[in-house]
C-alpha positions in Angstrom: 95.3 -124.4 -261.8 93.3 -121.8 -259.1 94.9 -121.6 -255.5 92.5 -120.0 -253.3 93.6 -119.1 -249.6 92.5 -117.4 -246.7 93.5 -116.2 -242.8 90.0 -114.6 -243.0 89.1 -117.6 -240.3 87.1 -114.9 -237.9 85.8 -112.2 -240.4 82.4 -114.3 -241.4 79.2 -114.7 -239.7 79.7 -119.1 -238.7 75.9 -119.3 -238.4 74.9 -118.0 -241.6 77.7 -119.5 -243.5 76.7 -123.0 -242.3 73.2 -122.7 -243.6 74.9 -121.5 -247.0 76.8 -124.7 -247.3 76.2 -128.1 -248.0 74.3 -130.5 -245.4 77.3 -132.8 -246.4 79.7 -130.2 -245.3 77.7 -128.6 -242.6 77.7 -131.6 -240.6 81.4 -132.2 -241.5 82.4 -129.3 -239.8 80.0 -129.7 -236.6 81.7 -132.5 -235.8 85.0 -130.0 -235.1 84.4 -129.8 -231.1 85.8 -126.2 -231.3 84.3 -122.9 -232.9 88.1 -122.5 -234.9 88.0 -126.3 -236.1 84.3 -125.8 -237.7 85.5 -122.3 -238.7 88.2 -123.8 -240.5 86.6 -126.7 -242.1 83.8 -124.1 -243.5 86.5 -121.6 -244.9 88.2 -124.6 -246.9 84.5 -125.3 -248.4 83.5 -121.5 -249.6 87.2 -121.4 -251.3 86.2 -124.3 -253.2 83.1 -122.7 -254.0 84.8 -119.6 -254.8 87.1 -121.7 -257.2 84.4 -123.6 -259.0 82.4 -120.6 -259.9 85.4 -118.4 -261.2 86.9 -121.5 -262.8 84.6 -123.4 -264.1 81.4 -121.6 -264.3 79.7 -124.2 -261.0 77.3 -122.5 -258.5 75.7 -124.3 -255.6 77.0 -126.3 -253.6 79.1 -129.4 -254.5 78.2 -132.4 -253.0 81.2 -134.9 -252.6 82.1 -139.1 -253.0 85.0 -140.1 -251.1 87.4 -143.0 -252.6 88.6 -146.1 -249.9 91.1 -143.7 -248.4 88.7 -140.8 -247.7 90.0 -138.7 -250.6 87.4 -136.7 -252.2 85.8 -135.7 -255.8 82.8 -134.2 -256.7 79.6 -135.6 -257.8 79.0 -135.5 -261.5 82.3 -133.8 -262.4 84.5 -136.2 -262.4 86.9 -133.5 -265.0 87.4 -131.2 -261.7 90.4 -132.4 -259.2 90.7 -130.7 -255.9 92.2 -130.5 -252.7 91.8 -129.0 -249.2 93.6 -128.2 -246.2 94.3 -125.9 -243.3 96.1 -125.1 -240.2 95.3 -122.9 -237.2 96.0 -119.8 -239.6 94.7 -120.4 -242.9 92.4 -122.8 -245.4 93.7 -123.1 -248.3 91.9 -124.9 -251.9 93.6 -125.9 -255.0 91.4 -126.7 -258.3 92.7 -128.3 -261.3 92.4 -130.4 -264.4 94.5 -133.1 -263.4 95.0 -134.6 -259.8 96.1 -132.3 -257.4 97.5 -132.5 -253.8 97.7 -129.7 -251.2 98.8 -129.4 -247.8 99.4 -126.1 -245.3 100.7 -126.5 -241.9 101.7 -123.9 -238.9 105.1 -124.1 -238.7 105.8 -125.0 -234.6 108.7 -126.8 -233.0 108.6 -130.9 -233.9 109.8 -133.7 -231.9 113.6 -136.4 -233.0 111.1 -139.0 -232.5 108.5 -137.5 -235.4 111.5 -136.8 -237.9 113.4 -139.8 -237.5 109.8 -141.6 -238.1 109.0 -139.3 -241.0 112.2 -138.4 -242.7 115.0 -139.9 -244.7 118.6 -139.8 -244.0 118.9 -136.9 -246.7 115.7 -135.0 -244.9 117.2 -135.6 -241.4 120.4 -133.9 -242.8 118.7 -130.8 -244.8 117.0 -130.1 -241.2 119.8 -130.6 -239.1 121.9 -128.2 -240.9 119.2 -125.5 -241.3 119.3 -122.0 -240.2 115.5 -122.5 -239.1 115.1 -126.1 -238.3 111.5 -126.0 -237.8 110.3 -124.4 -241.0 112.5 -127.0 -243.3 110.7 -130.0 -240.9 107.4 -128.3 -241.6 108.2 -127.7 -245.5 108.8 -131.3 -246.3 106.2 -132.4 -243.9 103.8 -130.2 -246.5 105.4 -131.9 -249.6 104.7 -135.3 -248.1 101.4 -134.7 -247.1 100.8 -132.4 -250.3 102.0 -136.0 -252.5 100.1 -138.6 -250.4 96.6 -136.4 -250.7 97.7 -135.8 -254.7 97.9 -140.1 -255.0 94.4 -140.3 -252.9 95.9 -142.8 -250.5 96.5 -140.7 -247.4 99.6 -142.0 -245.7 100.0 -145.3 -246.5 103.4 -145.2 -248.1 106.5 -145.4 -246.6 106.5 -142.1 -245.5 110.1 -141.4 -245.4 110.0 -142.0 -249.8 107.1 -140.1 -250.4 108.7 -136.9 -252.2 109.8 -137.9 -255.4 110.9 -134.5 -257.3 111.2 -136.9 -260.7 107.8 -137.9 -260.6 105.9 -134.9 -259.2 105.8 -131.1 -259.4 106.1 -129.0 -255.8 105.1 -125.3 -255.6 106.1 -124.7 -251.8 105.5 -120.8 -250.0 106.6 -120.1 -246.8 104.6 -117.8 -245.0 105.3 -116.0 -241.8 103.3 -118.4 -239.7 102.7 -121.5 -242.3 103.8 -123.3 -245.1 102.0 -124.6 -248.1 102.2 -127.3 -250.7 101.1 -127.8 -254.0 101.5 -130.9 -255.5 100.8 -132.2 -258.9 
């Protein structure tokens, strides 16, 4: 499995990297209303691209089929699983050979009403009693988001059972502004 990351969200020309990028893509991230959003959206793109070609050989750009829940695969390589995400910091990519789930968030202060509607008795407990609060909410909001992109059907579980440490494998790293998931 290749993780690629980067906080490199202002170090690239926007204009020229959206003409090096998929028509699919490119007008994926116009619709972002702000410069960071469309940024972001194109960062997540050339780390798959970066992935694929280091990985697997693939230049050009991949063109992409969405399932019923908006989860994505690429066109004609069905073998290649993949998942992207990012935050106001980062864009992250993770490429494997088996179905894969990631998810990166900033970590910020959250709201009782958004972690008793997300979180478990056991969840609302480990936060409660954290040193840091905010960065456990944030770390098993990544692990639920990481698990519902791996299963490709966004969040329509009971979101409060989602992490299931029996059934899946979590690769979590706390950053000093984010946190990100890997799930498979």
């Amino acid at each position: 499995m290749g993780i690629y990351i980067s906080e490199d969200i202002w170090k690239f020309d926007l204009e020229a990297a959206l003409k090096d990028i998929s028509e699919q893509r490119r007008e994926q991230a116009l619709k972002f209303k702000h410069e960071q959003g469309q940024r972001l959206c194109v960062l997540a793109y050339q780390l798959l691209k970066e992935g694929l070609q280091k990985e697997y050989g693939l230049t050009g750009n991949p063109i992409f089929e969405y399932n019923e829940h908006g989860k994505p695969t690429i066109v004609g390589h069905p073998e290649i699983y993949f998942n992207l995400s990012h935050c106001k910091e980062a864009a992250i990519c993770a490429i494997s050979n088996k179905p894969v789930g990631v998810d990166i968030e900033s970590i910020r202060e959250f709201k009782d009403s958004l972690v008793n509607y997300t979180m478990n008795d056991e969840e609302k407990v480990e936060i409660s009693s954290s040193s840091d609060p905010a960065t456990t909410f944030i770390r098993l909001w990544t692990m639920k988001e990481a698990t519902s992109k791996l299963m490709g059907t966004g969040i329509t579980h009971d979101v409060k059972t989602l992490i299931d440490t029996t059934k899946y494998q979590y690769t979590t790293v706390e950053q000093q502004r984010y946190i990100y998931t890997i799930c498979q």
